[in-house]
PAGUFI-979015 format. One record per residue (C-alpha): z negated, x negated, y negated; residue in three letters; residue number from 0. Coordinates in steps of 0.02 Angstrom, whole numbers, padded with zeros to 5 digits. Layout:
REM residues N
<node><w>Z</w><u>X</u><v>Y</v><r>Ala</r><k>NUM</k></node>
...
//
This chain:
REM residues 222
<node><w>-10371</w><u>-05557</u><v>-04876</v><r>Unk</r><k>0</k></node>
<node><w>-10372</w><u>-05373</u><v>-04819</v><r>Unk</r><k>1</k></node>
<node><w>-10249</w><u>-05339</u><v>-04666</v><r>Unk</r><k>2</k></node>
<node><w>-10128</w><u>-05199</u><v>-04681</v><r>Unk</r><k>3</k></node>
<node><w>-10216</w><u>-05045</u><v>-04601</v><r>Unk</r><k>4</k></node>
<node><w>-10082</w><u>-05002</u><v>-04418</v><r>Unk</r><k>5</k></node>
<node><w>-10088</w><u>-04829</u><v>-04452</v><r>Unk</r><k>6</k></node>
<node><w>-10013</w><u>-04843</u><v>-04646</v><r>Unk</r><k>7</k></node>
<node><w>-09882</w><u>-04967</u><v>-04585</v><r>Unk</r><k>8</k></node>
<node><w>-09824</w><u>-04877</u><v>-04454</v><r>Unk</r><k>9</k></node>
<node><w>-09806</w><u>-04718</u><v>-04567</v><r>Unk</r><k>10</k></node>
<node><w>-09714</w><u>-04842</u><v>-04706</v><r>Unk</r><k>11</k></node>
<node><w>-09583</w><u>-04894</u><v>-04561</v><r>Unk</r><k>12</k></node>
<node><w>-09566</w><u>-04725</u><v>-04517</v><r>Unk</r><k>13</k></node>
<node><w>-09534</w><u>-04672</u><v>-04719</v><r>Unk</r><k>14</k></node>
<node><w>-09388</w><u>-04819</u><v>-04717</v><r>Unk</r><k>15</k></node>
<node><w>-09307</w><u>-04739</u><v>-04557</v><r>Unk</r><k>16</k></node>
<node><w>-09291</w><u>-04574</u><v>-04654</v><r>Unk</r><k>17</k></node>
<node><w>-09230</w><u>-04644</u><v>-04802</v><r>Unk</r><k>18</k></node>
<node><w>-09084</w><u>-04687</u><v>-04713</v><r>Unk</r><k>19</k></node>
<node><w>-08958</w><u>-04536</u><v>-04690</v><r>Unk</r><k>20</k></node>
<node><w>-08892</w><u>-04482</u><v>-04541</v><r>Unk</r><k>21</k></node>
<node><w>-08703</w><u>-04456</u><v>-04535</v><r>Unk</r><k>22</k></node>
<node><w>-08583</w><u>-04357</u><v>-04442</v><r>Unk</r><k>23</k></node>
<node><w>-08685</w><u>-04248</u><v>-04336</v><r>Unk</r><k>24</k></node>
<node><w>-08580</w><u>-04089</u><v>-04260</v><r>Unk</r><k>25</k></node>
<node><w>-08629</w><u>-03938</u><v>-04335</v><r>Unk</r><k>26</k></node>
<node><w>-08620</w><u>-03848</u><v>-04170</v><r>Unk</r><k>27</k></node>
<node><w>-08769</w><u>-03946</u><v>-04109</v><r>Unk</r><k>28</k></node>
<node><w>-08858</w><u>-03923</u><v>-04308</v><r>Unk</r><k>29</k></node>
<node><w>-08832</w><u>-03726</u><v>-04251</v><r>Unk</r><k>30</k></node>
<node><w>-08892</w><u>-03737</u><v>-04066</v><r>Unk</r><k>31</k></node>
<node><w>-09060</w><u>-03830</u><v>-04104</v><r>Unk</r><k>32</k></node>
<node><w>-09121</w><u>-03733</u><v>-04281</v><r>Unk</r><k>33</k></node>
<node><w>-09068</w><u>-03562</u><v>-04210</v><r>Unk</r><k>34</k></node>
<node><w>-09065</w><u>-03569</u><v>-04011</v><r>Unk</r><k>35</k></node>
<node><w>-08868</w><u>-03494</u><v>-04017</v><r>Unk</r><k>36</k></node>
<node><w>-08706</w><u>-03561</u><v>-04005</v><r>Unk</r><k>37</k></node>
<node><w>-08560</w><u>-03566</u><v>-04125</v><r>Unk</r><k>38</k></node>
<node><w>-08419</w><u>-03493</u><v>-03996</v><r>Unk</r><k>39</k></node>
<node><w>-08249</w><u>-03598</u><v>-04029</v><r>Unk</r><k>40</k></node>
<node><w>-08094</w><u>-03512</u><v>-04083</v><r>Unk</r><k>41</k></node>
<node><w>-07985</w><u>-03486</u><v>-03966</v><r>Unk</r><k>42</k></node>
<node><w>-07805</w><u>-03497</u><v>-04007</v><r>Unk</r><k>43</k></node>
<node><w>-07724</w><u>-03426</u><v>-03852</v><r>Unk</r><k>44</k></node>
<node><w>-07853</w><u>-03270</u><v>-03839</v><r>Unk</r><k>45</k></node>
<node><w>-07787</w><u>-03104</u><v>-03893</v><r>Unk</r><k>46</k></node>
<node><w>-07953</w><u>-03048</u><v>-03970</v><r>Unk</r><k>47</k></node>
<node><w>-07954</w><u>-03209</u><v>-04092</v><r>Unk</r><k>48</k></node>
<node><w>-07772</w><u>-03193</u><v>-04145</v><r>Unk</r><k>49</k></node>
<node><w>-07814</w><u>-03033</u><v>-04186</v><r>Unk</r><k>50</k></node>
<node><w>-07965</w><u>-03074</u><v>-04285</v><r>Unk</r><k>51</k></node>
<node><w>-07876</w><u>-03191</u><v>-04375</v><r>Unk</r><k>52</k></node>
<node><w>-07749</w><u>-03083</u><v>-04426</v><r>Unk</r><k>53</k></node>
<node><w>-07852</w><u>-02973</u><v>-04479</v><r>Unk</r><k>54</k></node>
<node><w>-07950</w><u>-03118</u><v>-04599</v><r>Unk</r><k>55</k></node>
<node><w>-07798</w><u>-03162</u><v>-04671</v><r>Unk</r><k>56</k></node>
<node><w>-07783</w><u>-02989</u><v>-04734</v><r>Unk</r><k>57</k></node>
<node><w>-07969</w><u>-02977</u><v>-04790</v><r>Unk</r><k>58</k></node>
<node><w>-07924</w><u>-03153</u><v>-04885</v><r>Unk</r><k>59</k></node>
<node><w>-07788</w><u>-03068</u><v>-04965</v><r>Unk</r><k>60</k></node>
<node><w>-07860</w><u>-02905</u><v>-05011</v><r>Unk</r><k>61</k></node>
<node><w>-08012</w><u>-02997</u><v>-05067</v><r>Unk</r><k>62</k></node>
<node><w>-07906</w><u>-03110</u><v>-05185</v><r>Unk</r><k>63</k></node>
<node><w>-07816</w><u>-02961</u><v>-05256</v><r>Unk</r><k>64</k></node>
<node><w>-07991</w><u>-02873</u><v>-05286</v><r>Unk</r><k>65</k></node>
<node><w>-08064</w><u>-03041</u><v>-05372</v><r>Unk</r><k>66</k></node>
<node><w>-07870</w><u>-03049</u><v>-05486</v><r>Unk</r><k>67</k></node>
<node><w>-07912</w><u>-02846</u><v>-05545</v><r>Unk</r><k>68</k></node>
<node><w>-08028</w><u>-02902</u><v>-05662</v><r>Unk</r><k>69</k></node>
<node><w>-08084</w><u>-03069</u><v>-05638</v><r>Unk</r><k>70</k></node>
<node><w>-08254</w><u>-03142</u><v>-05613</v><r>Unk</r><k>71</k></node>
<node><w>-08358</w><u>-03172</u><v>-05778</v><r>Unk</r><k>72</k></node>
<node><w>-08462</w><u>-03341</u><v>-05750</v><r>Unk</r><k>73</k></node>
<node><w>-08517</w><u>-03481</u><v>-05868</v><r>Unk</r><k>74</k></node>
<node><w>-08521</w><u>-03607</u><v>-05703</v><r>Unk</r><k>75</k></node>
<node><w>-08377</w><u>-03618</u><v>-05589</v><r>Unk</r><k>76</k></node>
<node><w>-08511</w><u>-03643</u><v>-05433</v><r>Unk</r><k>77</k></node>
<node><w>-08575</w><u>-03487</u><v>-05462</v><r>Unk</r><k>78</k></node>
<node><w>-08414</w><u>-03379</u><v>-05444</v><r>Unk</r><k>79</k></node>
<node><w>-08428</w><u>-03405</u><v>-05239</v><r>Unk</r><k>80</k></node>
<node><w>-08559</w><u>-03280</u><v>-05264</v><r>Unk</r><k>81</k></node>
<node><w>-08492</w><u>-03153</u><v>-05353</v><r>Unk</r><k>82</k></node>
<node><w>-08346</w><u>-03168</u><v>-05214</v><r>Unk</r><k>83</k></node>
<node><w>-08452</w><u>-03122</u><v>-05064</v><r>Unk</r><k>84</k></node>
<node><w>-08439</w><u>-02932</u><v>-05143</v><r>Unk</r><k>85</k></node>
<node><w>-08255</w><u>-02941</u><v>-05123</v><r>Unk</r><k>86</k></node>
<node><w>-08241</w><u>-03017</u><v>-04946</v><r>Unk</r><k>87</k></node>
<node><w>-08391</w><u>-02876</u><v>-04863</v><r>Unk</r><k>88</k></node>
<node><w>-08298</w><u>-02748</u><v>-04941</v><r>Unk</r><k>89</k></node>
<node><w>-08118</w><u>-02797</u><v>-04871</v><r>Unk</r><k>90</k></node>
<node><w>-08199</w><u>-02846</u><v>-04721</v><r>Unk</r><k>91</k></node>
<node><w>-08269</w><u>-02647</u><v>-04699</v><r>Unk</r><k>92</k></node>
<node><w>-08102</w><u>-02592</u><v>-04746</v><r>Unk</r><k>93</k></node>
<node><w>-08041</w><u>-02664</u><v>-04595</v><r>Unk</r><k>94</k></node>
<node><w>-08139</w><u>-02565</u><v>-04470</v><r>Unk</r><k>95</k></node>
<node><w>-08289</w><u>-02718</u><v>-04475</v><r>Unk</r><k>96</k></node>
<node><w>-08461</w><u>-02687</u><v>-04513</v><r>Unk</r><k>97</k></node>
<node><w>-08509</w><u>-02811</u><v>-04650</v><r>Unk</r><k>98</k></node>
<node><w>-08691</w><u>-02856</u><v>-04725</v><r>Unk</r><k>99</k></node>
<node><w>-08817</w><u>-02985</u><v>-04774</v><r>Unk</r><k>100</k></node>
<node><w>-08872</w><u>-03068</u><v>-04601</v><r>Unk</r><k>101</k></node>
<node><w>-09019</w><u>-03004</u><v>-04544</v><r>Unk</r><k>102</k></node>
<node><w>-09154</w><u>-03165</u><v>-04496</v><r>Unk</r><k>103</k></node>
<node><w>-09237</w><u>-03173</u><v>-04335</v><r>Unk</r><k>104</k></node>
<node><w>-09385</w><u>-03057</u><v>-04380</v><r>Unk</r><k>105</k></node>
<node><w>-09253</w><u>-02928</u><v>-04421</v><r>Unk</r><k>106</k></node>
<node><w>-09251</w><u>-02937</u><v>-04609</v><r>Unk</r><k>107</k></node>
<node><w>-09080</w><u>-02964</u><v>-04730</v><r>Unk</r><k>108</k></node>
<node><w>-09094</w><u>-03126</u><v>-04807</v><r>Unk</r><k>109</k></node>
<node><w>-08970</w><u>-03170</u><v>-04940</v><r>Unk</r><k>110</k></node>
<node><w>-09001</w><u>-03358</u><v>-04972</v><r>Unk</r><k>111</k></node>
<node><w>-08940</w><u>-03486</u><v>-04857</v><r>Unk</r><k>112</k></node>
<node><w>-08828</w><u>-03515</u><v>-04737</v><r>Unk</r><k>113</k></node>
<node><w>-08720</w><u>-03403</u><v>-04672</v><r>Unk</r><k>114</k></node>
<node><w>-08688</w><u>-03294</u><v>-04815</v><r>Unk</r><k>115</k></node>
<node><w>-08604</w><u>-03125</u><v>-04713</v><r>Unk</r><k>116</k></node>
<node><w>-08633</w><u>-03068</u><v>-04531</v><r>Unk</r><k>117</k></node>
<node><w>-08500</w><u>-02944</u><v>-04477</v><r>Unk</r><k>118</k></node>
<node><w>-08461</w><u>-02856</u><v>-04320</v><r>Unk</r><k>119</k></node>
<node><w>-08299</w><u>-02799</u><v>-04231</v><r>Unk</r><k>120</k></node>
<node><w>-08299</w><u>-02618</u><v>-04140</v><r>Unk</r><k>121</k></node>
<node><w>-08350</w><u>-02684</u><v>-03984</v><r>Unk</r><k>122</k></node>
<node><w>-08500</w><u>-02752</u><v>-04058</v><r>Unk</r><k>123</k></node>
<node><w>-08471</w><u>-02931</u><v>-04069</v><r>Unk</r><k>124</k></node>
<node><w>-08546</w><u>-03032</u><v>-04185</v><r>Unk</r><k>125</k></node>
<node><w>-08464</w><u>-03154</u><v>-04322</v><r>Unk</r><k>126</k></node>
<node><w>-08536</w><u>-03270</u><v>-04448</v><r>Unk</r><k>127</k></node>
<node><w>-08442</w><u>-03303</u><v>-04616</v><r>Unk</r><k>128</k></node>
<node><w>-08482</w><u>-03421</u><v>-04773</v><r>Unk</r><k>129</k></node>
<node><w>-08380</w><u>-03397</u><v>-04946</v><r>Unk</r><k>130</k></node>
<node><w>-08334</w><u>-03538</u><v>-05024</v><r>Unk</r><k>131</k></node>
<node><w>-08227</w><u>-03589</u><v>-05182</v><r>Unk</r><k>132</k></node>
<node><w>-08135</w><u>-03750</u><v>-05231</v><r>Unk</r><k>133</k></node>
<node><w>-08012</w><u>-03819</u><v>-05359</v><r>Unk</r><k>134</k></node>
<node><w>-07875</w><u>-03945</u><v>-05349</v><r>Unk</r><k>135</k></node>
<node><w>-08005</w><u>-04060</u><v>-05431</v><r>Unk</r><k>136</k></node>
<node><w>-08112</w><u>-04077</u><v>-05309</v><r>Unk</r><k>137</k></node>
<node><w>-08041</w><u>-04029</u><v>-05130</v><r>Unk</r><k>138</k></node>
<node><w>-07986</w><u>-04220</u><v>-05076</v><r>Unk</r><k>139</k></node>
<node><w>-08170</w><u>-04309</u><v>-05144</v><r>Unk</r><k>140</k></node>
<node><w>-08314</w><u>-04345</u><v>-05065</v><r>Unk</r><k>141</k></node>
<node><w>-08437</w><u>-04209</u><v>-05157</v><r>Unk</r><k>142</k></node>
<node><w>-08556</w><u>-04119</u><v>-05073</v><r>Unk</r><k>143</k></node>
<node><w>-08487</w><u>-03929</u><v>-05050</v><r>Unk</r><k>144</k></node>
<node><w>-08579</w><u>-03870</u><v>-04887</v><r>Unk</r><k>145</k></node>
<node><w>-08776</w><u>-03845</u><v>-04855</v><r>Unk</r><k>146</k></node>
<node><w>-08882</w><u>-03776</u><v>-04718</v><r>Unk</r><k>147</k></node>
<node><w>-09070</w><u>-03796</u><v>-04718</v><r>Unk</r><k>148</k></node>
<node><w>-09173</w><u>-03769</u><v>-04575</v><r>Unk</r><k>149</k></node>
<node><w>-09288</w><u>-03622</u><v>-04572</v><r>Unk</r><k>150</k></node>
<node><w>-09425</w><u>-03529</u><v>-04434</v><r>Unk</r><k>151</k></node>
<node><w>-09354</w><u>-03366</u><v>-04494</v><r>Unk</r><k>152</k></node>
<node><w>-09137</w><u>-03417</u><v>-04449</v><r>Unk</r><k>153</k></node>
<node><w>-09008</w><u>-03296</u><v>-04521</v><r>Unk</r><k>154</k></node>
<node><w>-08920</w><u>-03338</u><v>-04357</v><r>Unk</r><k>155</k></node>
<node><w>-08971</w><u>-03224</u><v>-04202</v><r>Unk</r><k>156</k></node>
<node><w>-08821</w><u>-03225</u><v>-04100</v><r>Unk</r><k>157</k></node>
<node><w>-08693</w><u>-03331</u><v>-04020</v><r>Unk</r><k>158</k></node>
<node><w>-08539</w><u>-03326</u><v>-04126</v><r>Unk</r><k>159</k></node>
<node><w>-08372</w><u>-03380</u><v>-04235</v><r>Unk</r><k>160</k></node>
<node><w>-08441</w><u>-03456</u><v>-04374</v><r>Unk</r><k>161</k></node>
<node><w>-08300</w><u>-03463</u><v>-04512</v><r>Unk</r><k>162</k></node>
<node><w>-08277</w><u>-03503</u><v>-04702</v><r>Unk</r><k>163</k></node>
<node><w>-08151</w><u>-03424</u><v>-04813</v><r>Unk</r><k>164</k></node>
<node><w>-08136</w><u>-03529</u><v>-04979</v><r>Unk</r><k>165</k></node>
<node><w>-08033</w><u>-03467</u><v>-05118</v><r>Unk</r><k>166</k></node>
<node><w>-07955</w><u>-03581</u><v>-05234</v><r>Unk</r><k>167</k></node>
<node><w>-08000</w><u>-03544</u><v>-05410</v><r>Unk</r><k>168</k></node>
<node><w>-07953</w><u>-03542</u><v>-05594</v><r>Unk</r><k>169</k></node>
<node><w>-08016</w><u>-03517</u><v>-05791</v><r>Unk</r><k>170</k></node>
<node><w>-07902</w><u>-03365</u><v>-05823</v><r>Unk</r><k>171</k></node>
<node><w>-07995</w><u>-03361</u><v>-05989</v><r>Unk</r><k>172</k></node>
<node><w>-08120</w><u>-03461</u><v>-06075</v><r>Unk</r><k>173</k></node>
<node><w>-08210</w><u>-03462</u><v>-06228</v><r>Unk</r><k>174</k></node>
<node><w>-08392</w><u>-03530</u><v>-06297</v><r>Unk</r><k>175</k></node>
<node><w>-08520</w><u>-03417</u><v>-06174</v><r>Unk</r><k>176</k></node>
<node><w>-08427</w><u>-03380</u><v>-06008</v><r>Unk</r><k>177</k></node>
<node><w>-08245</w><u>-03401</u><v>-05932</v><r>Unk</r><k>178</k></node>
<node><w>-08160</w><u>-03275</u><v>-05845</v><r>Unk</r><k>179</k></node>
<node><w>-08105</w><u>-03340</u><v>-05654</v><r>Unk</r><k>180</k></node>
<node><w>-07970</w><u>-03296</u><v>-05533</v><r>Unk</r><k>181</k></node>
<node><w>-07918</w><u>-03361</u><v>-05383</v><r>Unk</r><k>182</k></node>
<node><w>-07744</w><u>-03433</u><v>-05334</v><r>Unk</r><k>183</k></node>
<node><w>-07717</w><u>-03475</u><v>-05128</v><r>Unk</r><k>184</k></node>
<node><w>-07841</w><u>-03457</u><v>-04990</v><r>Unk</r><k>185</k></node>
<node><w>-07897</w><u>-03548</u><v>-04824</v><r>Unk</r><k>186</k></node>
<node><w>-07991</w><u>-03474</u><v>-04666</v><r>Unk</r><k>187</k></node>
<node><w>-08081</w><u>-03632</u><v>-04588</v><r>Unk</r><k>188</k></node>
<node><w>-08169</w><u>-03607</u><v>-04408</v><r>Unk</r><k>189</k></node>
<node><w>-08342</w><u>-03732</u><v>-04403</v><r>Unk</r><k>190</k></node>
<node><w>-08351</w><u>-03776</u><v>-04218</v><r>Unk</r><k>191</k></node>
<node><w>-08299</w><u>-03954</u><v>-04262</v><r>Unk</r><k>192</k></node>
<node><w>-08392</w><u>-03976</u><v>-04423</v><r>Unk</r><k>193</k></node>
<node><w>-08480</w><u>-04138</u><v>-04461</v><r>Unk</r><k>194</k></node>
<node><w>-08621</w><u>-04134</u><v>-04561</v><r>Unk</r><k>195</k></node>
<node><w>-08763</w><u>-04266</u><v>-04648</v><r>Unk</r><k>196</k></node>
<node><w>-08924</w><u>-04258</u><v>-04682</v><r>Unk</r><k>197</k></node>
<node><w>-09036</w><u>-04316</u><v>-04819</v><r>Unk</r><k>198</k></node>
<node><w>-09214</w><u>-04325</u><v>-04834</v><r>Unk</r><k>199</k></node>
<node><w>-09301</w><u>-04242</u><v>-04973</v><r>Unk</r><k>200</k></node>
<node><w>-09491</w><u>-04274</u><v>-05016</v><r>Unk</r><k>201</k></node>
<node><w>-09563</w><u>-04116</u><v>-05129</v><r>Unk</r><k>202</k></node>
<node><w>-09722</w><u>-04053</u><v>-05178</v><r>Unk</r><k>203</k></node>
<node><w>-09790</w><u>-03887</u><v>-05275</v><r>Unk</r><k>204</k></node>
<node><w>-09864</w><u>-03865</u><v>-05417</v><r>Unk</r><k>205</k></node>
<node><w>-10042</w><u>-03864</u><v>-05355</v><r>Unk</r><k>206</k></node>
<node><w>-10031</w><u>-04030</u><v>-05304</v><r>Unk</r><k>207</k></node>
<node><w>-09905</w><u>-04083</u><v>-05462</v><r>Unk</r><k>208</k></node>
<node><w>-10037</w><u>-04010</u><v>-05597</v><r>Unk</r><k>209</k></node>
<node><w>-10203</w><u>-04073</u><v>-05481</v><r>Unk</r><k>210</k></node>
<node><w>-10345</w><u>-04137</u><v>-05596</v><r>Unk</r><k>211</k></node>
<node><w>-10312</w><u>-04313</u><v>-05537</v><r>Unk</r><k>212</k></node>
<node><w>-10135</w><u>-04314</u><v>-05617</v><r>Unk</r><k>213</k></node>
<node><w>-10158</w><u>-04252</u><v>-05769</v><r>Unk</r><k>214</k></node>
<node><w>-10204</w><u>-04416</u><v>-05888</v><r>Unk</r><k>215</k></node>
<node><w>-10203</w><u>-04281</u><v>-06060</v><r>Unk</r><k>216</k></node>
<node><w>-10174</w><u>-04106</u><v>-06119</v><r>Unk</r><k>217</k></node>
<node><w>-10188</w><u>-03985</u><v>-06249</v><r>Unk</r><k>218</k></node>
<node><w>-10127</w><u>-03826</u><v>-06357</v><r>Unk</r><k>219</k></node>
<node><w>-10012</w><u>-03821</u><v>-06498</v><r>Unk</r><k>220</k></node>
<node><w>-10071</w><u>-03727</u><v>-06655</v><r>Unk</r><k>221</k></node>
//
């Protein structure tokens, strides 16, 4: 009888340990150890965060109004939260903030992942915003609505609000290729008190998916 080699155990225990999730970690801490910044809280008594909160609830507004004009053509609903970012940069620049893509560490706009805007008041200071949609379907269950993946190259360069505006939305009009959406109500949500999961994943590339020792047949079609 051959004895189990340490080294492959040991890396089969470790395997278990990961398949088991981790729940409720705060997001401030996800933020502070993938990006070296902190997610600043909002601050309900300040005069600078009432402010900027008014001024979000416009940019909600405005935004929704823009999104109602003509409505956003989609054939998935999760895809509309895209087509919404438009909307909220260009309310956001209407009033008096600058509004882009996040620029990553190495000082480069990156549009995928986590955060999806990174705008600036007149005195310079940096804010972090995701867009978001829901429907009354889905807001009270347990599906997965909120990802951030570590990187080497973060979006997120400076301590910050990090906030979320989510609109709610509707088929205005469907029919057999793509549905027309609109939105109904809005919310503003600040993240400092987030909790967050993670999962595992195992992947691998197509090098190693199409290797020679893999592939048991092949051929071409005539």
């Amino acid at each position: 009888m051959v004895k189990n080699n340490p080294y492959i155990t040991r890396l089969e225990n470790t395997i278990k340990q990961m398949l088991v999730p981790l729940k409720n970690i705060p997001f401030n801490l996800v933020i502070k150890s993938i990006s070296e910044q902190k997610i600043l809280p909002f601050d309900t008594s300040s005069k600078e965060d009432k402010k900027l909160l008014r001024d979000l609830k416009k940019v909600a507004l405005y935004s929704g109004r823009s999104i109602n004009h003509k409505g956003i053509v989609s054939k998935r609903p999760n895809e509309v939260g895209n087509y919404i970012e438009a909307h909220v940069k260009s309310a956001l620049n209407e009033r008096g903030y600058s509004a882009d893509v996040p620029k990553t560490t190495n000082g480069q706009k990156k549009i995928t992942g986590y955060p999806d805007i990174e705008f600036t008041d007149k005195s310079g200071k940096t804010h972090y915003l995701e867009c978001k949609t829901y429907s009354l379907k889905n807001f009270s269950t347990s599906l997965r609505s909120f990802y951030i993946s570590p990187s080497n190259n973060s979006k997120i360069t400076e301590n910050a609000h990090h906030f979320i505006i989510s609109f709610e939305t509707y088929i205005y009009k469907e029919n057999s290729r793509k549905n027309i959406f609109k939105v109904k109500s809005w919310k503003i949500l600040t993240l400092e008190n987030l909790l967050v999961d993670v999962k595992y994943e195992f992947n691998s590339d197509n090098m190693r998916l199409y290797s020679t020792e893999n592939i048991l047949a092949e051929g071409k079609i005539s």
